[in-house]
BASE-661057 format. One line per 8 residues: number of its first residue (from 1); their letters; for each residue x, y, z of N, C-alpha, C. Coordinates in Angstrom, 1 decimal. Layout:
N
NUM = a = X:Y:Z:X:Y:Z:X:Y:Z ~ ... $
***
This chain:
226
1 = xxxxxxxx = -147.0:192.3:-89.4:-148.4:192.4:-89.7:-149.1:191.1:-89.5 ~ -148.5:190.2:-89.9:-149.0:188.8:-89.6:-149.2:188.4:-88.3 ~ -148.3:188.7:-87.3:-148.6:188.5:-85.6:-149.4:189.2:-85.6 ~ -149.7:190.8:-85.5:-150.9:191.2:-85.3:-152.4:190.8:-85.7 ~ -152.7:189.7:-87.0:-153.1:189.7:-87.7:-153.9:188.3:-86.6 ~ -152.4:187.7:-86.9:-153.0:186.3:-85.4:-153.3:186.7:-84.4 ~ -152.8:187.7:-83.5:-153.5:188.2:-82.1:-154.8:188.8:-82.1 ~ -155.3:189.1:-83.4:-156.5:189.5:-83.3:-157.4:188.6:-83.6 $
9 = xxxxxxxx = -156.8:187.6:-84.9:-157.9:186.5:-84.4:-158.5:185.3:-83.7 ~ -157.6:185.7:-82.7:-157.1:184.7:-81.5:-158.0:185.2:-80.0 ~ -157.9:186.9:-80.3:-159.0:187.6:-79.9:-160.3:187.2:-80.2 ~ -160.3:187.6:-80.8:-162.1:186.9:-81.8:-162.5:185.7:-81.3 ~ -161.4:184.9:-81.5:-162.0:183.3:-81.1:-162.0:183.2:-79.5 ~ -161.3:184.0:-78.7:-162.0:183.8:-77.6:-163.1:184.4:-77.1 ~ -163.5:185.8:-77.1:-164.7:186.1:-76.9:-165.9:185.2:-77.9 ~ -165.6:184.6:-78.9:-166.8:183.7:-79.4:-166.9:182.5:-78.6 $
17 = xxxxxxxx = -166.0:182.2:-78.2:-165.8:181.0:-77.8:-166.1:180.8:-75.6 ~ -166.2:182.4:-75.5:-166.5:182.4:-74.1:-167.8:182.4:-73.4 ~ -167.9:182.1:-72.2:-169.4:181.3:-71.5:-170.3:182.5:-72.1 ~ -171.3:182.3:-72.1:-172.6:183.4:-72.0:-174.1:183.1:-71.5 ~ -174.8:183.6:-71.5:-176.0:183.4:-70.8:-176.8:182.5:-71.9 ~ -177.6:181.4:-72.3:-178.2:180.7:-73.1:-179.8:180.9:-72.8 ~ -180.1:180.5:-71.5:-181.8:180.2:-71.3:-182.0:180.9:-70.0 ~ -183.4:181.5:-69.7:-184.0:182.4:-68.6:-185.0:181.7:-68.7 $
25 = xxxxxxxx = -185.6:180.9:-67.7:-186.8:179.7:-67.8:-187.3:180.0:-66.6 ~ -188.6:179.9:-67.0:-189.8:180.3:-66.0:-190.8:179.2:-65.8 ~ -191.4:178.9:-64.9:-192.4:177.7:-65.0:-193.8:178.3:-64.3 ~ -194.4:177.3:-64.4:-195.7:178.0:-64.0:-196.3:179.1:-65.0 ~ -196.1:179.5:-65.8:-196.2:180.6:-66.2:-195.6:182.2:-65.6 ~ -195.2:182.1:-64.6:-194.4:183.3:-63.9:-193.2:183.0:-63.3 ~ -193.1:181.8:-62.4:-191.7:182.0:-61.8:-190.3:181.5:-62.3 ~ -189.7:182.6:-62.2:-188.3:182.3:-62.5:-187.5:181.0:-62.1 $
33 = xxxxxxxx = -187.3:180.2:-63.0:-186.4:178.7:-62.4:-185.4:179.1:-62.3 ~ -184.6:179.7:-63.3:-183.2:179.0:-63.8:-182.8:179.9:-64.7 ~ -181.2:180.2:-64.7:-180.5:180.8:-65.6:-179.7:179.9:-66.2 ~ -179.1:179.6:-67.7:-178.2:178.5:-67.7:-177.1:179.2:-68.9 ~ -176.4:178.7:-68.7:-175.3:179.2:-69.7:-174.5:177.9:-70.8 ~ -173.7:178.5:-71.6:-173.3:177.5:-72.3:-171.7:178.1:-72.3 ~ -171.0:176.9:-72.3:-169.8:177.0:-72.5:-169.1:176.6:-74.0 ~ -167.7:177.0:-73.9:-167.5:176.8:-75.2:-167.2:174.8:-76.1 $
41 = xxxxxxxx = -167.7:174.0:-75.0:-167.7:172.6:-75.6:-169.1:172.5:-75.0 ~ -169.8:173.5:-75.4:-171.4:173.6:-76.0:-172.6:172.8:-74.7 ~ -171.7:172.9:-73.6:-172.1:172.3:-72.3:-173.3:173.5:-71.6 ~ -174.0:173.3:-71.0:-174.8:173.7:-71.0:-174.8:173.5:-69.0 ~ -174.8:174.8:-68.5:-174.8:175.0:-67.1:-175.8:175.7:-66.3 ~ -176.8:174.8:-65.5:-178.0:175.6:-65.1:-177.9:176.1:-63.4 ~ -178.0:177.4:-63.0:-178.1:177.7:-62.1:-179.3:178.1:-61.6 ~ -179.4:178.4:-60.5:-181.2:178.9:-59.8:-180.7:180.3:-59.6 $
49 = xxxxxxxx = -181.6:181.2:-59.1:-182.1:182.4:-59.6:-181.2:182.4:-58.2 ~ -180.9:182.2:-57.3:-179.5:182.3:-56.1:-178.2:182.0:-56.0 ~ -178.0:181.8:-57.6:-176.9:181.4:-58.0:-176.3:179.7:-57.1 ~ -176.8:179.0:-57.1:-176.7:177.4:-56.8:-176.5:176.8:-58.0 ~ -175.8:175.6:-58.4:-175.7:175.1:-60.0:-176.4:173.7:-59.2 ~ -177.8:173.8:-60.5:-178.5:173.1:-60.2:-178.2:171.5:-60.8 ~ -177.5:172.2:-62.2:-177.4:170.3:-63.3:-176.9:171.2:-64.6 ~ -176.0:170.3:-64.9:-175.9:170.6:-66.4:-175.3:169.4:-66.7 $
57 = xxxxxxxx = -175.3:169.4:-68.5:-175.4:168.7:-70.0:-175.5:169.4:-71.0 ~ -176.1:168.7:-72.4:-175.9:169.2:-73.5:-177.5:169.2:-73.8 ~ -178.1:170.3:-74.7:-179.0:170.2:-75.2:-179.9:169.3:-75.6 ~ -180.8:168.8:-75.4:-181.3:167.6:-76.3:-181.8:167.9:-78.0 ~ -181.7:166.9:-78.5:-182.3:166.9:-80.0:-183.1:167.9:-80.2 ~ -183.3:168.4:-81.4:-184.4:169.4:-81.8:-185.9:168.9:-81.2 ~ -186.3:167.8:-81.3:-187.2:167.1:-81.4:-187.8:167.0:-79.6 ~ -187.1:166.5:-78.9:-186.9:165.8:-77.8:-186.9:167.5:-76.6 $
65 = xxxxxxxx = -186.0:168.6:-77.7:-185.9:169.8:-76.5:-186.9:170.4:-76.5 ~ -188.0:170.4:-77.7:-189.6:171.0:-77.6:-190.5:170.5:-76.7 ~ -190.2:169.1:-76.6:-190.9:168.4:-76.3:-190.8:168.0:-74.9 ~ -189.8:168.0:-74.1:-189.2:168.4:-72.5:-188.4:169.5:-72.2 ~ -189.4:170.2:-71.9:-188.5:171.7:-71.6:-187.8:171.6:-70.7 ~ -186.6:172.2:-70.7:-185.6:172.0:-69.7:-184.6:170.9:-69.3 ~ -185.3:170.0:-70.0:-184.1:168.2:-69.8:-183.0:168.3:-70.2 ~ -181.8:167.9:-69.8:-180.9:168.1:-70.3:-180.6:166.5:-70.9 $
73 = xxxxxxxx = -179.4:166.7:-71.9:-179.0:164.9:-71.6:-177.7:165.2:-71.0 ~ -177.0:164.0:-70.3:-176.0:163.6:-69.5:-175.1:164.3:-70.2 ~ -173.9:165.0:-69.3:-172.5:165.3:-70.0:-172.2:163.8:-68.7 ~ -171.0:163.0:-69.8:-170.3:162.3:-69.4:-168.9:162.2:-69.1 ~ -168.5:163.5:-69.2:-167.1:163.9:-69.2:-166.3:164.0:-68.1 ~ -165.3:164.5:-67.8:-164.4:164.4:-66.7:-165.5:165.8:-65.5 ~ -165.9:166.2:-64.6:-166.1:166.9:-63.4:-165.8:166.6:-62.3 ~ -164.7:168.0:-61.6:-164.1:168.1:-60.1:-164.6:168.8:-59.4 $
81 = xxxxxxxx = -164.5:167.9:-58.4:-164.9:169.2:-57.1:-164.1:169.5:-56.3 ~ -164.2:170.6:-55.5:-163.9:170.8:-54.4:-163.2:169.6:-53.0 ~ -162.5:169.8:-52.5:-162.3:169.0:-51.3:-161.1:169.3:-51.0 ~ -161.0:169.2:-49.2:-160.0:169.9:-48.4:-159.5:171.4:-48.6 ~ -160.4:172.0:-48.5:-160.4:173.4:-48.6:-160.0:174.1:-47.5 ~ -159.2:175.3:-47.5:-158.8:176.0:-46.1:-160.5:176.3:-45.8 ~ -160.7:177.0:-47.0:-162.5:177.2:-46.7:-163.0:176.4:-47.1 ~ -164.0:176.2:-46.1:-164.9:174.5:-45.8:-166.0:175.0:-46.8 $
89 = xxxxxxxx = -166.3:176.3:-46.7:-167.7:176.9:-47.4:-167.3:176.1:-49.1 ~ -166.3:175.6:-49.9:-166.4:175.3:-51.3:-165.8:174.0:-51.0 ~ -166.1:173.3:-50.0:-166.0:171.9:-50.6:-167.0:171.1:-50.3 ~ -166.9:170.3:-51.6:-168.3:169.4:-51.8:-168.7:169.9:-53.1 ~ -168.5:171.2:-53.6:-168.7:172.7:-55.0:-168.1:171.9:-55.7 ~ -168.7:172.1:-57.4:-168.2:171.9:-58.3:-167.1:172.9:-58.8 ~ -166.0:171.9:-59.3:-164.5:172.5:-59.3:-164.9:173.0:-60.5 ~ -165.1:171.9:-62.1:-165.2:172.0:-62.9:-166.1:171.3:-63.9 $
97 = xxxxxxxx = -166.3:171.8:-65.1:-166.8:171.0:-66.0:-166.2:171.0:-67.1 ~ -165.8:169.7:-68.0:-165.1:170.0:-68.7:-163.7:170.5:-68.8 ~ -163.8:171.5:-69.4:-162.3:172.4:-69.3:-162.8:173.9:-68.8 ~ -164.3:174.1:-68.3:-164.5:175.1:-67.5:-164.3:175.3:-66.4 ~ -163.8:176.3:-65.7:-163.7:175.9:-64.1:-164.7:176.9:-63.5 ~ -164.9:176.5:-62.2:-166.2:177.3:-61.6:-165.6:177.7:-60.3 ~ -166.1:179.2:-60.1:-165.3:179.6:-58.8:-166.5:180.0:-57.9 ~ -166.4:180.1:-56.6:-167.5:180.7:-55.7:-166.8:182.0:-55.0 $
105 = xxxxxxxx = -168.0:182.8:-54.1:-167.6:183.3:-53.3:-167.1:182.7:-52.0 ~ -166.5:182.7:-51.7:-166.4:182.6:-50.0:-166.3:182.8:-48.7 ~ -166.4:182.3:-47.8:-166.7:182.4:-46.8:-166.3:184.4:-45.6 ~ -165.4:184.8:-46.7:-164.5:185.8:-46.3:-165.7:187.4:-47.0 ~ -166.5:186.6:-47.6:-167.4:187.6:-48.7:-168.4:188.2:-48.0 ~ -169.2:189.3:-48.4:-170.7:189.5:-47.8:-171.3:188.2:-47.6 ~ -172.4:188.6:-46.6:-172.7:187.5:-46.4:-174.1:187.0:-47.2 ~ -174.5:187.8:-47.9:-175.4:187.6:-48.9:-174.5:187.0:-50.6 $
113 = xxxxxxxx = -173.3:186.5:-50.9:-172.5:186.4:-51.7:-172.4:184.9:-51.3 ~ -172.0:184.8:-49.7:-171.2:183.8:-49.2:-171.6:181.8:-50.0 ~ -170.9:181.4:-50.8:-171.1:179.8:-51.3:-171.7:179.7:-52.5 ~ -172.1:181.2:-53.2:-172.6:181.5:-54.7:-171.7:181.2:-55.9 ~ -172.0:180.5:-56.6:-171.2:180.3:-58.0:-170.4:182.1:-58.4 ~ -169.4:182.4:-58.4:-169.0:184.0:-58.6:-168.2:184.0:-60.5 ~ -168.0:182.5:-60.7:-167.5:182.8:-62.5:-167.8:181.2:-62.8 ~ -168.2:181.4:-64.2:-168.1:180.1:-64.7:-167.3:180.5:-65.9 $
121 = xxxxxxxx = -166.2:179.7:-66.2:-164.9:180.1:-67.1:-164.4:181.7:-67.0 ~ -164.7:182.3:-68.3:-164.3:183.8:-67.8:-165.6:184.5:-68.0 ~ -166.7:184.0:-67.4:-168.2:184.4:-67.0:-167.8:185.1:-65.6 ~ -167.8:186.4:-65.4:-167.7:186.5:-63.5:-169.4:186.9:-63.4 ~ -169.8:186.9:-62.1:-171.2:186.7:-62.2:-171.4:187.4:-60.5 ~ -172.6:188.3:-60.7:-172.3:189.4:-59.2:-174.1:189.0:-58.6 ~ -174.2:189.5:-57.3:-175.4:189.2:-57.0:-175.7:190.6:-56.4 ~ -177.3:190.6:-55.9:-177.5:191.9:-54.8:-177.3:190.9:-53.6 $
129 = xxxxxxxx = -177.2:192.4:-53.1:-176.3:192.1:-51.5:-177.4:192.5:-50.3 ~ -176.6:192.2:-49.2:-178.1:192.6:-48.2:-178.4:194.2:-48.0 ~ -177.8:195.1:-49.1:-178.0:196.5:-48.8:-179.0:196.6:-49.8 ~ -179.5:195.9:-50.3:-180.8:196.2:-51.0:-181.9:196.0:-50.8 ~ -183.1:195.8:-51.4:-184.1:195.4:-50.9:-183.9:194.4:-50.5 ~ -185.1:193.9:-49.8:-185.2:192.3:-49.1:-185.5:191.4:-50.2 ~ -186.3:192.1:-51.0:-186.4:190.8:-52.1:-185.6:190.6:-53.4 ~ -184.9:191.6:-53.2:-183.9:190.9:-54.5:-182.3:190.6:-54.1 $
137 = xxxxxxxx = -182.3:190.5:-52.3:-180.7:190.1:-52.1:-180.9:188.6:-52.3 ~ -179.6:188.6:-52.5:-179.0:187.5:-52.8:-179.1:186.6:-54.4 ~ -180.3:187.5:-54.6:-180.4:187.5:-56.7:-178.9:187.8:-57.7 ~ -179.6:186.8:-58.9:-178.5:187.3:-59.6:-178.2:189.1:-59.9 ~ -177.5:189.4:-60.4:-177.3:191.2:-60.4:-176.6:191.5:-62.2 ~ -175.9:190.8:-62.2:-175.1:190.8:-63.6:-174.5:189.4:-63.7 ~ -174.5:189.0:-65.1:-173.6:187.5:-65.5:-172.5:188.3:-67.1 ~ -171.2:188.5:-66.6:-170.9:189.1:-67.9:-171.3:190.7:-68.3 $
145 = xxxxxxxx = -171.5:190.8:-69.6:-172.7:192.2:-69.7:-173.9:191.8:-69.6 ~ -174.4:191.0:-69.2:-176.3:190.4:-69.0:-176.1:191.1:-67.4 ~ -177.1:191.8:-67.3:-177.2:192.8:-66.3:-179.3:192.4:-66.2 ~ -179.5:192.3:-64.0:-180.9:191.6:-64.1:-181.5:192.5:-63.2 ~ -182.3:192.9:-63.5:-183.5:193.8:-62.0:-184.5:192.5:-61.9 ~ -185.1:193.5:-60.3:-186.4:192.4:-60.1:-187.0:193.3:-58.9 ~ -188.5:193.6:-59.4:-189.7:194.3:-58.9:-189.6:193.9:-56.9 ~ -189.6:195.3:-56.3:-189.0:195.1:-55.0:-190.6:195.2:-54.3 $
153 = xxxxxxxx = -190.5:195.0:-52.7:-191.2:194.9:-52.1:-192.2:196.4:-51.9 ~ -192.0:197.4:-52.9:-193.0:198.4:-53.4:-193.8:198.4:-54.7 ~ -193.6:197.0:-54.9:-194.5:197.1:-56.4:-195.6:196.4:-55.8 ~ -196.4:196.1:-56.9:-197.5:195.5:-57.0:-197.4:194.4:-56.2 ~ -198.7:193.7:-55.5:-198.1:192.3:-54.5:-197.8:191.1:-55.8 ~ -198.4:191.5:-56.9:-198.7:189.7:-57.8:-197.2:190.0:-58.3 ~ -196.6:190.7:-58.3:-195.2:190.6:-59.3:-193.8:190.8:-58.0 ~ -194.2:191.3:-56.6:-193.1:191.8:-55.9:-192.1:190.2:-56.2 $
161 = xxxxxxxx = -190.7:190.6:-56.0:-190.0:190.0:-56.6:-189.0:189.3:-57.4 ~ -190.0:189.3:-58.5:-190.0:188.4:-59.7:-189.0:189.5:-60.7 ~ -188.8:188.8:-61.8:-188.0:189.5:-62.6:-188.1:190.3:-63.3 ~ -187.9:191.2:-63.4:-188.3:193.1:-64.1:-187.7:192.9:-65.3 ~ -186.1:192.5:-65.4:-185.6:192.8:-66.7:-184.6:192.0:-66.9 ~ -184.3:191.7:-68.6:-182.6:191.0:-68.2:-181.3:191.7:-69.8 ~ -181.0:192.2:-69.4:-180.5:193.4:-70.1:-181.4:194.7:-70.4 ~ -182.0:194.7:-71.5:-182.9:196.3:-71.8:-184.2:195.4:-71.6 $
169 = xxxxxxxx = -184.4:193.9:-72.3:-185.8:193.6:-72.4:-186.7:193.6:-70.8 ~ -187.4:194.2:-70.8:-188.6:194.8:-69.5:-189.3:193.4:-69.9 ~ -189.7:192.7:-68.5:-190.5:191.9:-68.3:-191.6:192.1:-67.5 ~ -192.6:192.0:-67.3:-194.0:192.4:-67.1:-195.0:191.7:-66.3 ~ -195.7:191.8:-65.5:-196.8:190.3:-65.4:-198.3:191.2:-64.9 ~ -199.0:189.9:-64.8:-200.5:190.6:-64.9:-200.5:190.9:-63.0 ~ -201.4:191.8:-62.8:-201.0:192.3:-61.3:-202.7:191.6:-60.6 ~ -202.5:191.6:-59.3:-203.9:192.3:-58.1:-204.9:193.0:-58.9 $
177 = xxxxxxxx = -205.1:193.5:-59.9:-206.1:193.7:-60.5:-207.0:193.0:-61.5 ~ -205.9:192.3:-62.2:-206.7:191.3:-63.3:-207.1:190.1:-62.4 ~ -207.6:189.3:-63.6:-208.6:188.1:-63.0:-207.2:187.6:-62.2 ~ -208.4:186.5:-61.2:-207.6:185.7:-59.8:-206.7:184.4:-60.4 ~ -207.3:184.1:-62.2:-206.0:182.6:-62.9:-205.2:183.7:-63.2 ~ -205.1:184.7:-63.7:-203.9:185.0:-64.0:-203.2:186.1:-63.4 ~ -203.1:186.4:-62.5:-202.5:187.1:-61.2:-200.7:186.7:-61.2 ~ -199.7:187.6:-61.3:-198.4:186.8:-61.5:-197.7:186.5:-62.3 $
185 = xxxxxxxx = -198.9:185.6:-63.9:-198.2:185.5:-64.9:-197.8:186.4:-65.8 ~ -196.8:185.9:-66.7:-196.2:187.1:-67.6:-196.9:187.2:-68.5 ~ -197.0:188.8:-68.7:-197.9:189.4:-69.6:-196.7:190.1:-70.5 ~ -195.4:190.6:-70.5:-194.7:190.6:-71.7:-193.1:190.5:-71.6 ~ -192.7:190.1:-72.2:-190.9:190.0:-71.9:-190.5:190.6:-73.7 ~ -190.1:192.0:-73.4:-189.6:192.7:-74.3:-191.1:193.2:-75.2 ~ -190.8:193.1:-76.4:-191.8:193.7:-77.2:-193.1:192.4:-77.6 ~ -193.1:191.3:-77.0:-193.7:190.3:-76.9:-194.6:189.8:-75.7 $
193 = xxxxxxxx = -196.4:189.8:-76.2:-197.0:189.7:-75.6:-197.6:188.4:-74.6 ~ -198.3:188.0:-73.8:-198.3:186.8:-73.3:-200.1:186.6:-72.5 ~ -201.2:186.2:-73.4:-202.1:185.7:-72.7:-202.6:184.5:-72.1 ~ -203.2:184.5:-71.1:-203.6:183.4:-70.4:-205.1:183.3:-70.2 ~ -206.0:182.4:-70.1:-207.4:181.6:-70.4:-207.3:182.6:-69.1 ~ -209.0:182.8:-68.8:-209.4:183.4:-67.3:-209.9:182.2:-66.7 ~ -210.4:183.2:-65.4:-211.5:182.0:-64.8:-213.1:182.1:-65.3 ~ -213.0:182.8:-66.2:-214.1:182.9:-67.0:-214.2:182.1:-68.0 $
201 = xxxxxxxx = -213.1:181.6:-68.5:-213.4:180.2:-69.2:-213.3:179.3:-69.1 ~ -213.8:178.3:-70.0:-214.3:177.0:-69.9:-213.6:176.3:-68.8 ~ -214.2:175.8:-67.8:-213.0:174.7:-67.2:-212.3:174.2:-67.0 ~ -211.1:174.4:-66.2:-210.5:173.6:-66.5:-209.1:174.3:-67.7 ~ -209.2:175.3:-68.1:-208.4:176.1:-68.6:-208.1:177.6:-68.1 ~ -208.6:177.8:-66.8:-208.0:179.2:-66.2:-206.4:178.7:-66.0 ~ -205.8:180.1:-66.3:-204.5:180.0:-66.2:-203.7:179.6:-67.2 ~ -204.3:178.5:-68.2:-203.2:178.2:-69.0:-202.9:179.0:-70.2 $
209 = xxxxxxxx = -202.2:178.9:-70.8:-201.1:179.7:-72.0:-202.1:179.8:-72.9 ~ -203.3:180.9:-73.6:-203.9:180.8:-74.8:-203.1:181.8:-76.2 ~ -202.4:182.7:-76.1:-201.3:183.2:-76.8:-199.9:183.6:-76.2 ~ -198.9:183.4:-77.2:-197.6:184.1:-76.4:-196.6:182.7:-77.0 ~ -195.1:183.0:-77.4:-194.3:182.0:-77.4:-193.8:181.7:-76.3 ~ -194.1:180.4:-76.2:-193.1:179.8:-75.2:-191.6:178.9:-75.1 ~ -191.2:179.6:-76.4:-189.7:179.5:-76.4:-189.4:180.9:-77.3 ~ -189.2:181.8:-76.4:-188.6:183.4:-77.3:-187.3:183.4:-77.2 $
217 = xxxxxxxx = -186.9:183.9:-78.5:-184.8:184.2:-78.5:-185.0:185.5:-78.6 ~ -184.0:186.6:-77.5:-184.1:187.8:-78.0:-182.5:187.8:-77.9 ~ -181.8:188.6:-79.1:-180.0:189.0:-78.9:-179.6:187.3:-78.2 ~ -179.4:186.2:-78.6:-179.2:185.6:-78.4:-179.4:184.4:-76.8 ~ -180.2:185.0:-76.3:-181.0:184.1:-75.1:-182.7:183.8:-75.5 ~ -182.5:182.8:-74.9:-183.6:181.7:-75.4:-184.7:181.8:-73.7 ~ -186.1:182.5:-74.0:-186.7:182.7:-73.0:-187.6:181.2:-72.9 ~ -187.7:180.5:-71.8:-188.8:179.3:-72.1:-189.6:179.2:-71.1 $
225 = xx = -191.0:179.5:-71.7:-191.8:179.3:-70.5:-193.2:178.2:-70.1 ~ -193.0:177.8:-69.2:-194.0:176.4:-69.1:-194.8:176.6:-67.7 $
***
């Protein structure tokens, strides 16, 4: 009873303890930067919406991560890369961070796949391929169970693209119809709304953020938008 007692909570601590999706960060008010994840020595890994790892570190202070969205501070720790590879396509690639390791696709892959981050620890992570639309190959597709759409070259022209969903929460933006400052930006991510100043007001404020958070957690991902 007692072995089974430890194999289950040895279970437990690993799915607690394994990578998951942390931040979905948009700038400008609409476009998608970056997906980042956190590992389990609380490291923090940012990729671009093409799966490239852009930088990672640790969180900054409460104080300091309001206040620079997106900064990371330094991880100082041991990181390997790649080199002398049969495939040339993963060297120069980060091997590892920490005690995570990071795999790509390779050169042997679709060729919309080909030099993509494909797992960070036991994160595997899939993209669209060139049998899809034109605008969402080579996008993220799933990280884990975070599963991502994105508005194809039959939607609206101000949103074609951009990101539709990231699990069940529906993401939204204002289209070709509304005013010309806010054309693009997000107008809702889940059950949360998002306004922007027009060009009808005062100057000098079309476009920018007049309601809406711009740091939302929904089921554990942290939406940030600047």
């Amino acid at each position: 009873m007692k072995k089974y007692l430890v194999l289950l909570l040895l279970a437990v601590a690993s799915i607690s303890n394994a990578q998951n999706l942390k931040y979905v960060a948009f700038t400008n008010g609409s476009d998608l930067s970056s997906f980042s994840f956190i590992t389990d020595q609380k490291i923090i890994i940012k990729i671009s919406p093409t799966g490239n790892i852009i930088e990672w570190g640790y969180d900054l202070e409460p104080g300091r991560f309001y206040s620079q969205p997106g900064r990371l501070q330094p991880y100082l720790g041991r990181v390997e890369y790649y080199e002398k590879q049969f495939d040339s396509i993963l060297n120069g690639k980060v091997k590892s961070i920490g005690t995570t390791s990071i795999f790509y696709y390779g050169s042997s892959e679709n060729e919309s796949l080909v030099g993509k981050v494909k797992s960070i620890g036991t994160l595997w992570i899939d993209y669209y391929t060139n049998f899809e639309n034109e605008l969402v190959e080579g996008k993220l597709k799933s990280a884990g169970q975070k599963t991502f759409t994105y508005y194809t070259s039959f939607e609206n022209e101000s949103y074609r693209g951009k990101l539709k969903s990231v699990a069940q929460h529906q993401v939204t933006y204002y289209s070709t119809f509304d005013d010309k400052a806010i054309r693009g930006k997000l107008k809702s991510i889940g059950p949360h709304n998002y306004t922007w100043y027009t060009s009808m007001d005062r100057q000098g404020y079309g476009g920018g953020l007049k309601s809406g958070n711009q740091y939302l957690l929904l089921e554990g991902v942290t939406f940030t938008i600047w």
